[in-house]
C-alpha positions as CSV (number, residue, x, y, z in Angstrom):
1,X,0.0,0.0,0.0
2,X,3.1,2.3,-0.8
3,X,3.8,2.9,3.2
4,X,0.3,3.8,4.4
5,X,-1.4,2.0,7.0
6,X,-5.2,1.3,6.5
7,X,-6.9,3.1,9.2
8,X,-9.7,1.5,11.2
9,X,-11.1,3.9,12.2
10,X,-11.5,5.4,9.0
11,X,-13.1,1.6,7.9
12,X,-10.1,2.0,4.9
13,X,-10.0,-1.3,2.4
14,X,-8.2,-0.6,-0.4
15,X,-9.4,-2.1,-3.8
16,X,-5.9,-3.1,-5.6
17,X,-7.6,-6.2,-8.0
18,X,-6.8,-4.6,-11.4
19,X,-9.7,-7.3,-12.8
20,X,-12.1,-6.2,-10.6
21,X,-10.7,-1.8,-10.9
22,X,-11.4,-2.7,-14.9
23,X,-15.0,-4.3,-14.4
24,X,-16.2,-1.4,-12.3
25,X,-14.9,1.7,-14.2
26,X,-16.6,-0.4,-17.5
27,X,-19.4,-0.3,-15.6
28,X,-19.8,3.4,-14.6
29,X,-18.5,4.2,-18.2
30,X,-16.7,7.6,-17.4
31,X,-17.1,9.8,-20.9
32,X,-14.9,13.7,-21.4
33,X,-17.1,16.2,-19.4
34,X,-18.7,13.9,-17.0
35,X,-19.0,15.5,-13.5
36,X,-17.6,13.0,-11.5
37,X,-17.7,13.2,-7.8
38,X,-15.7,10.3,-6.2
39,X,-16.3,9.8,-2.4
40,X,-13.4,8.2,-0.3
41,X,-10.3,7.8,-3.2
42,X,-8.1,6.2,-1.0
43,X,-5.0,5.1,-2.7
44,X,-6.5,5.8,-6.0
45,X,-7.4,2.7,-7.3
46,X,-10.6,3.9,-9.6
47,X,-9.6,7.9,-9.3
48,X,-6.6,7.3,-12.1
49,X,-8.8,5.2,-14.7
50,X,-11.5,7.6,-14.0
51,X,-9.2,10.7,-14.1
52,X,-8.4,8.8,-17.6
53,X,-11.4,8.2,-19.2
54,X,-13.3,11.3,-17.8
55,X,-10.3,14.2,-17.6
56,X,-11.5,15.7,-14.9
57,X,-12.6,14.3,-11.3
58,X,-13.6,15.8,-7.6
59,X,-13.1,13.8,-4.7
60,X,-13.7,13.9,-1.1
61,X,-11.8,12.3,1.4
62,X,-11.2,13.0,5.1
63,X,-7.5,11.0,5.4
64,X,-5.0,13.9,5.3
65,X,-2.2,11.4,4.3
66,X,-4.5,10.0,1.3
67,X,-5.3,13.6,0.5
68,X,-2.0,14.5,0.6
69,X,-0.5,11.4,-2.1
70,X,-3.6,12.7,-4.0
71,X,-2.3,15.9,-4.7
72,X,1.2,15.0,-5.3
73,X,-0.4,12.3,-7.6
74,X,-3.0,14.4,-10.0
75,X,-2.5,18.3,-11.4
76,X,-5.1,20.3,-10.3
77,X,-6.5,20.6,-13.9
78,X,-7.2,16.2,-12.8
79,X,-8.6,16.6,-9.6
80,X,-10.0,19.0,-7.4
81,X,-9.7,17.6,-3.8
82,X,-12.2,18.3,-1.1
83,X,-11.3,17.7,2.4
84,X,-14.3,16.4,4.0
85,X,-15.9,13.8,5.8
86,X,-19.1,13.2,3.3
87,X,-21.5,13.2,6.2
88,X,-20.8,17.0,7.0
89,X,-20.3,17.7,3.0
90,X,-23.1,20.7,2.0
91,X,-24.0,18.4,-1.3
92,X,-26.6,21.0,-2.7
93,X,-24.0,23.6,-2.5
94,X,-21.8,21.2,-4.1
95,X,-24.5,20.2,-6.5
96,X,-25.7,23.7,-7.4
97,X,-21.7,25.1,-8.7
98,X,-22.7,23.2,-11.7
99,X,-25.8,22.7,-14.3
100,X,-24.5,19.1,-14.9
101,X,-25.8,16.5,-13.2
102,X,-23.9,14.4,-10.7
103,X,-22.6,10.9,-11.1
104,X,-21.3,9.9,-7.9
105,X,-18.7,6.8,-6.9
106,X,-16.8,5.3,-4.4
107,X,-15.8,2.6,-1.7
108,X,-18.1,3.6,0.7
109,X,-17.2,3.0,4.6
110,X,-19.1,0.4,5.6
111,X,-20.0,1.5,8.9
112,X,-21.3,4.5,7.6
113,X,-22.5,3.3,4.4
114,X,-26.2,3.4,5.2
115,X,-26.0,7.3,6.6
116,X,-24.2,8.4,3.3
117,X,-27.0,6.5,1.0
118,X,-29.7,9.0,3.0
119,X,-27.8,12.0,2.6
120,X,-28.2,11.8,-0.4
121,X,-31.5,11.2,-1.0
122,X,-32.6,15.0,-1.0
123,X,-30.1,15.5,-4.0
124,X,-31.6,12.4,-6.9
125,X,-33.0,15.3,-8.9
126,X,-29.1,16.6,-9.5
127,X,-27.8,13.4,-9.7
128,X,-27.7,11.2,-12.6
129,X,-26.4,8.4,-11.3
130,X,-24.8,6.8,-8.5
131,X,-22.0,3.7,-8.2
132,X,-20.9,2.6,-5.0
133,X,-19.1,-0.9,-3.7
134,X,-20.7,-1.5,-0.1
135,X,-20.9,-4.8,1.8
136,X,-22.9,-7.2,0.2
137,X,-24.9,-7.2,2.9
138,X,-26.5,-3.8,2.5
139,X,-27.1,-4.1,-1.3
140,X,-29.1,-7.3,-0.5
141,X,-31.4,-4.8,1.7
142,X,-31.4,-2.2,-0.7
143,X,-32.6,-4.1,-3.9
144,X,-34.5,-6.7,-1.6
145,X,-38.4,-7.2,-2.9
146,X,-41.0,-6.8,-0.6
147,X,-41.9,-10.1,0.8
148,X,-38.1,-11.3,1.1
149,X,-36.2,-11.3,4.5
150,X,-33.7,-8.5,3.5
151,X,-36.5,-6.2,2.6
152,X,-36.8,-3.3,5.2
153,X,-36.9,0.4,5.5
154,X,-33.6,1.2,3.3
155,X,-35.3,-0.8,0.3
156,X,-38.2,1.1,0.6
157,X,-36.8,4.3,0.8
158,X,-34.4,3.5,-1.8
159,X,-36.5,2.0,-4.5
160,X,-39.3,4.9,-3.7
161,X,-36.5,7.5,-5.1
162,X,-34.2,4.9,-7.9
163,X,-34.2,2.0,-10.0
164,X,-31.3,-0.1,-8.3
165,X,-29.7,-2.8,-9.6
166,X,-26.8,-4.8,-8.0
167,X,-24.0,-5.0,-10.8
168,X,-21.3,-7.6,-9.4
169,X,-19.9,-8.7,-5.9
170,X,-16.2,-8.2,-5.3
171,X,-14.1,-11.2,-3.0
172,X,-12.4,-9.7,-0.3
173,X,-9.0,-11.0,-1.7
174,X,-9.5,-8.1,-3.9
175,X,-8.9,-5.2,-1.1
176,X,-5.9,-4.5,1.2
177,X,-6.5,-5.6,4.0
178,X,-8.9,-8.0,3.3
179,X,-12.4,-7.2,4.5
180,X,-14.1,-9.4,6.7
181,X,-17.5,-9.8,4.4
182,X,-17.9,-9.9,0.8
183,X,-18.8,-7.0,-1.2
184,X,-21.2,-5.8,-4.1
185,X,-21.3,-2.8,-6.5
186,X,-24.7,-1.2,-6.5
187,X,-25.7,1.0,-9.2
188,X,-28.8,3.6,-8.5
189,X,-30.0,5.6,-11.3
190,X,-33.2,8.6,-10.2
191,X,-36.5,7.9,-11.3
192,X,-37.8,11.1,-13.4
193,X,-40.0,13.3,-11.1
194,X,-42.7,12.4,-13.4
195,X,-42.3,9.0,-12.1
196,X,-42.5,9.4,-8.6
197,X,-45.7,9.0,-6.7
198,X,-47.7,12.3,-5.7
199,X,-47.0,11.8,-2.3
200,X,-45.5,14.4,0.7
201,X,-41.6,12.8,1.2
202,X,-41.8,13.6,4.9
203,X,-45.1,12.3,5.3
204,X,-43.7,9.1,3.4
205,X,-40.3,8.8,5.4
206,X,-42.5,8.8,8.8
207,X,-44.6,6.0,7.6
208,X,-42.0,3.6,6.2
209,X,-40.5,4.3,9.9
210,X,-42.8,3.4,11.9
211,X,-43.9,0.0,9.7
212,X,-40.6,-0.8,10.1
213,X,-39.6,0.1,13.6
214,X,-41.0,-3.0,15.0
215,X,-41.0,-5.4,12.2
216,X,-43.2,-7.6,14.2
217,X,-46.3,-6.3,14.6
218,X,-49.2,-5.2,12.1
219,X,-49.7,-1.9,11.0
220,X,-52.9,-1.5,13.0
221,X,-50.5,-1.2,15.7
222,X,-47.2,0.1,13.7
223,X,-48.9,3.1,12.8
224,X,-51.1,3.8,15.2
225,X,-49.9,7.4,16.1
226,X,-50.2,8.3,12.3
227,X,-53.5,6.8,11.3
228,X,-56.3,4.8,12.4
229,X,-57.7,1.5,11.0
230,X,-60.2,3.5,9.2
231,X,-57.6,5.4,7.4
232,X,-55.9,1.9,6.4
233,X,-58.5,0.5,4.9
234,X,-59.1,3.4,3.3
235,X,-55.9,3.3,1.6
236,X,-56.6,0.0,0.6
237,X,-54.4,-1.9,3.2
238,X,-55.0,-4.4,5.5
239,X,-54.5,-3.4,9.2
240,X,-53.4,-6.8,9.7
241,X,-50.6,-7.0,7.5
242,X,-46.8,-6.4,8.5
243,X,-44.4,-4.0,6.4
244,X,-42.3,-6.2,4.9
245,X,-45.4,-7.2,3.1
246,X,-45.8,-4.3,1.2
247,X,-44.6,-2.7,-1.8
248,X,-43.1,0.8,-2.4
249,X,-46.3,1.9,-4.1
250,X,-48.6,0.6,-0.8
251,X,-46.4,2.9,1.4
252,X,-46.9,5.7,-0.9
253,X,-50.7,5.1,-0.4
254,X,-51.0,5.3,3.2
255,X,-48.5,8.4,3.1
256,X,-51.3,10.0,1.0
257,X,-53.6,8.4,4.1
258,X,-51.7,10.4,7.0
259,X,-53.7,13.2,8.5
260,X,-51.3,16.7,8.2
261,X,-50.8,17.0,12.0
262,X,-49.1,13.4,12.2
263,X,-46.5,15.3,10.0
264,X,-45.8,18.5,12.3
């Protein structure tokens, strides 16, 4: 790893399997002008091929020794290099510097994978795509069908806002250090606004909350502080049922169900 020391804290795994480096810049298919934003470079395993196929690439990453090799690495006319934790990052201000639309990538931390996948949520209409190796783990929950044991609240909340589609899982021989789990690449593309259900999002994120907050019980009693049985049927769903039962368009229905003050 050219003297650095993966840093636990800092969850760092570096991707060094030139197969696997080839497979997943194919698959993002970097073109001259893309704006690229790259989320935790590391060593630089995809930011060179990228760089190469793109010309031009921003990255964030919070390591000051990675950020440093970066810049000794790539001309600014390469990279521009944001020192940030992504968590923290203002991504509509980042967003908004630019008419083009986003395509974002990286080798997301695990342990703060599912945080990062929510912040950016608010920014689908800016983005055109998104390409990000997590563990496979979480990309079984996020393209899990309703019915199946992985579906929960990420899948819902994901699929509401993308089509997502699980493009190849990656050994862990193929990172330095070896990771303890095996990982996927995830691909999630925006749905057109046209697309979406008519539906309020906050009144939508509450509701796929509290199904899911205690995945046993029915959402007679799952969503009792946001609507009565009345208001279920109503939206056409059984009070009996639990939420893994139910598909992203039945959770846009009783989102439509919730009375406004259930929202303040």
């Amino acid at each position: 790893m050219l003297g650095h020391r993966a840093r636990r804290r800092f969850s760092q795994n570096f991707l060094h399997d030139a197969h696997y480096i080839a497979r997943i810049v194919d698959a993002i298919d970097p073109r001259p002008g893309d704006r690229i934003v790259e989320i935790g470079p590391g060593l630089g395993a995809l930011t060179q091929p990228l760089i190469a196929r793109a010309g031009h690439l921003t990255c964030i990453e919070i390591d000051r020794d990675l950020a440093a090799r970066l810049r000794d690495r790539f001309s600014c006319a390469q990279l521009r290099l944001i020192e940030s934790d992504a968590l923290r990052l203002d991504w509509d201000a980042l967003a908004c510097e630019d008419a083009r639309p986003l395509r974002i990538v990286g080798n997301l931390p695990y342990h703060i994978s599912t945080p990062i996948l929510f912040a950016l949520l608010p920014l689908a209409l800016r983005v055109r795509d998104q390409h990000f190796m997590l563990q496979k783990e979480v990309v079984d929950r996020m393209a899990a069908a309703a019915g199946s044991k992985d579906y929960g609240r990420l899948s819902v909340m994901l699929q509401f806002r993308y089509a997502v589609a699980r493009l190849m899982n990656v050994p862990a021989g193929a990172f330095t250090p070896p990771p303890q789990v095996q990982s996927s690449i995830v691909r999630l593309v925006p749905k057109p606004a046209g697309d979406l259900p008519a539906v309020n999002a906050d009144a939508f994120a509450r509701v796929v909350t509290a199904a899911f907050g205690q995945r046993r019980k029915t959402l007679r009693n799952a969503l009792s502080e946001l609507m009565d049985e009345a208001a279920l049927r109503r939206a056409g769903i059984d009070p009996g049922a639990r939420a893994e039962t139910l598909d992203v368009a039945a959770f846009a229905a009783l989102a439509r169900a919730v009375t406004p003050s259930a929202t303040e």
